[in-house]
N, CA, C and O of each residue as an XYZ file, in Angstrom:
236
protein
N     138.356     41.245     39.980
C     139.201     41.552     41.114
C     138.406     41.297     42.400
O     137.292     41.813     42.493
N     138.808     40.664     43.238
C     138.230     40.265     44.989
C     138.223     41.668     45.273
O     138.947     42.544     44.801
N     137.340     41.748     46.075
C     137.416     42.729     46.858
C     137.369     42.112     48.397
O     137.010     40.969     48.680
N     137.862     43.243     49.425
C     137.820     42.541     50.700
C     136.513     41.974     51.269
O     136.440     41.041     52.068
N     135.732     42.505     50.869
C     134.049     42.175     51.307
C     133.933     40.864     50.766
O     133.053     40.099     51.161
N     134.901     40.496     49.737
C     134.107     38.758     49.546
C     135.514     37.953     50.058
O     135.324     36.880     50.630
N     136.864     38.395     49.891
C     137.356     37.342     50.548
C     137.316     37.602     52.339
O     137.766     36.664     52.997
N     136.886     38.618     52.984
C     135.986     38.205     54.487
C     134.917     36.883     54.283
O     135.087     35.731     54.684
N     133.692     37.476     53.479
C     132.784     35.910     53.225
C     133.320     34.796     53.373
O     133.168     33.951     54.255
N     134.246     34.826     52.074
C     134.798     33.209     52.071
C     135.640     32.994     53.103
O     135.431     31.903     53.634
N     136.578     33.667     53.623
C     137.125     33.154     55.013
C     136.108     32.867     55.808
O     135.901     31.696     56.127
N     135.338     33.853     56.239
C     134.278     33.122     57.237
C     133.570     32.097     56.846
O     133.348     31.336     57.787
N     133.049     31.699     55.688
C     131.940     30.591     55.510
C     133.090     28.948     55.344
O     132.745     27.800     55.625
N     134.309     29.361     54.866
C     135.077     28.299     54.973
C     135.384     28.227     56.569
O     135.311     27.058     56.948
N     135.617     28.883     57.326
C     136.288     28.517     58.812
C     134.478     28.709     59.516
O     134.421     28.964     60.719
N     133.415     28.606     58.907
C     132.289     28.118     59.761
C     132.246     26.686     59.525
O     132.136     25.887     60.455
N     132.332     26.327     58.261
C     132.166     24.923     57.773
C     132.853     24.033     58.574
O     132.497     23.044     59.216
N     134.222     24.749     58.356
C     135.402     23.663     59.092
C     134.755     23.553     60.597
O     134.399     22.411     60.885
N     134.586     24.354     61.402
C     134.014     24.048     62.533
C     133.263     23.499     62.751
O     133.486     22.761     63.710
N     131.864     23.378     62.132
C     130.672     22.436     62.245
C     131.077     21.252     62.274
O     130.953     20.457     63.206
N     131.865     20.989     60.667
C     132.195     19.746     60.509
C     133.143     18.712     61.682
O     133.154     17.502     61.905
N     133.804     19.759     62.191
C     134.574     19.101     63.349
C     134.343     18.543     64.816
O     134.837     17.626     65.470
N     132.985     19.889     65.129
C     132.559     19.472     65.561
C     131.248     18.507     65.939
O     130.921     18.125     67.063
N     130.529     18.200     64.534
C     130.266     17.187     64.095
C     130.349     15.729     64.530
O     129.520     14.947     64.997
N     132.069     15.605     64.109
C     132.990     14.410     63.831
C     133.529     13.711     65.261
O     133.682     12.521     65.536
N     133.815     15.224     66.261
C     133.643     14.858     67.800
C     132.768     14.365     68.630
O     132.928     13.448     69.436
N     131.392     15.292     68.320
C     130.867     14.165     68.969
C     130.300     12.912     68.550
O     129.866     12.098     69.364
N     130.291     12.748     67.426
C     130.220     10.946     66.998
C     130.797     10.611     67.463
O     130.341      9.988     68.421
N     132.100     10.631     67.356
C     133.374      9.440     68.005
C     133.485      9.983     68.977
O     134.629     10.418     68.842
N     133.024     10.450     70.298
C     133.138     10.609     71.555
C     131.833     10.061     72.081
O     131.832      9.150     72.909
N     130.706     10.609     71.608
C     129.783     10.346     72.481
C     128.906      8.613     71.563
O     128.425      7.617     72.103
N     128.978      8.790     70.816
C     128.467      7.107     69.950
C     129.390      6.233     70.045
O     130.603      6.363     69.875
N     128.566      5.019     70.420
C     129.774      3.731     70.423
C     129.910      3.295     69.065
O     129.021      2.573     68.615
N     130.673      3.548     68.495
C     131.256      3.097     67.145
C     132.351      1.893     67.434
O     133.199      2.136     68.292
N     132.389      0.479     66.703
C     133.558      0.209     66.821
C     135.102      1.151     66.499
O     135.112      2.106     65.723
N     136.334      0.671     67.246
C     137.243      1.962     66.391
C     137.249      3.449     66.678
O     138.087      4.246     66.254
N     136.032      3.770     67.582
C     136.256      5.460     67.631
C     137.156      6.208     68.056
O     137.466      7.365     67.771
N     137.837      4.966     69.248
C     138.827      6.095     69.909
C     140.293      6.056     68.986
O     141.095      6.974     69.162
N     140.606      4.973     68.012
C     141.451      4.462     67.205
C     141.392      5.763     66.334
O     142.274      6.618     66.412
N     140.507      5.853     65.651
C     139.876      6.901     64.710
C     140.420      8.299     65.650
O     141.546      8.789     65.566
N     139.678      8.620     66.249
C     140.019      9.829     67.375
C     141.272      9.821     67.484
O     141.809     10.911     67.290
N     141.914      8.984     67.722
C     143.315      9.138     68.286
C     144.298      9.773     66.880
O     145.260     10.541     66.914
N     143.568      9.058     65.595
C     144.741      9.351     64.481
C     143.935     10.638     63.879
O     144.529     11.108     62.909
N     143.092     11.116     64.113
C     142.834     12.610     63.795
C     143.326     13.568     64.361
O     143.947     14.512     63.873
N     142.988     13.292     65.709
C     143.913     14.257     66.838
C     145.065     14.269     66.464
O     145.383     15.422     66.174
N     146.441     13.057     66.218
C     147.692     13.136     65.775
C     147.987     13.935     64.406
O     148.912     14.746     64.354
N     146.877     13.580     62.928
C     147.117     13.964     62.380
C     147.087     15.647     62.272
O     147.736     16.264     61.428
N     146.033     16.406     63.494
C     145.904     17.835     63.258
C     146.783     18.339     64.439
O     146.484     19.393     65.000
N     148.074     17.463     64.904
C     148.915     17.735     65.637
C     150.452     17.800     64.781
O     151.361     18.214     65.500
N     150.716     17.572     63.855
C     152.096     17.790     63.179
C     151.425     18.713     62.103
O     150.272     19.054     61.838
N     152.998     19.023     61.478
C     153.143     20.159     60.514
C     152.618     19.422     59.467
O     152.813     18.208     59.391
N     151.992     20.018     58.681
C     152.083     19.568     57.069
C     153.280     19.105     56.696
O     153.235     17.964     56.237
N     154.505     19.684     56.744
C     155.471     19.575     56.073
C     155.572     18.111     56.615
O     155.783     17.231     55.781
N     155.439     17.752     57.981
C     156.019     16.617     58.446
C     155.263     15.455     58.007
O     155.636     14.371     57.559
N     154.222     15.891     58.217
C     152.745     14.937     57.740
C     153.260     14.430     56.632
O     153.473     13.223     56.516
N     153.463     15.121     55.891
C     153.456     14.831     54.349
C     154.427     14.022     53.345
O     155.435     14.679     53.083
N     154.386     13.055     52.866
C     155.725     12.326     52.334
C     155.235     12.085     50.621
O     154.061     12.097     50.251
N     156.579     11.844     49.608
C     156.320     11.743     48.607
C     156.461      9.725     48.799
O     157.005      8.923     49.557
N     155.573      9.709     47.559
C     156.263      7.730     47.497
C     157.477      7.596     46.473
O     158.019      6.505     46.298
C-alpha cells in the first residue's frame, strides 16, 4: 500500500525531472545555433499548447 510519504516523493522527483529536462531543452534551442531550432521550438511550444484529447488522433 503507498503511503502519502512516497507518492509526495514521486510527485516531486517526477515534476523535478520534468523541469530540468525542459529547461534543459530551452536553452539549447534558444541560446545554441542549431539548424531548425526555432522550427523545433515552435512545434514543442504548440504541442504543450493543446489538449491531449486534441493532440491526439487514432490512424
Amino acid at each position: 500500500m503507498l503511503t502519502r510519504t512516497s507518492v509526495l516523493i514521486v510527485l516531486g522527483r517526477v515534476f523535478a525531472r520534468t523541469v530540468f529536462i525542459s529547461a534543459w531543452a530551452a536553452y539549447g534551442l534558444t541560446k545554441v545555433n542549431i539548424p531548425f531550432s526555432r522550427t523545433v521550438l515552435i512545434l514543442i511550444l504548440g504541442g504543450l499548447m493543446l489538449a491531449p484529447t486534441v493532440a491526439s488522433f487514432r490512424w
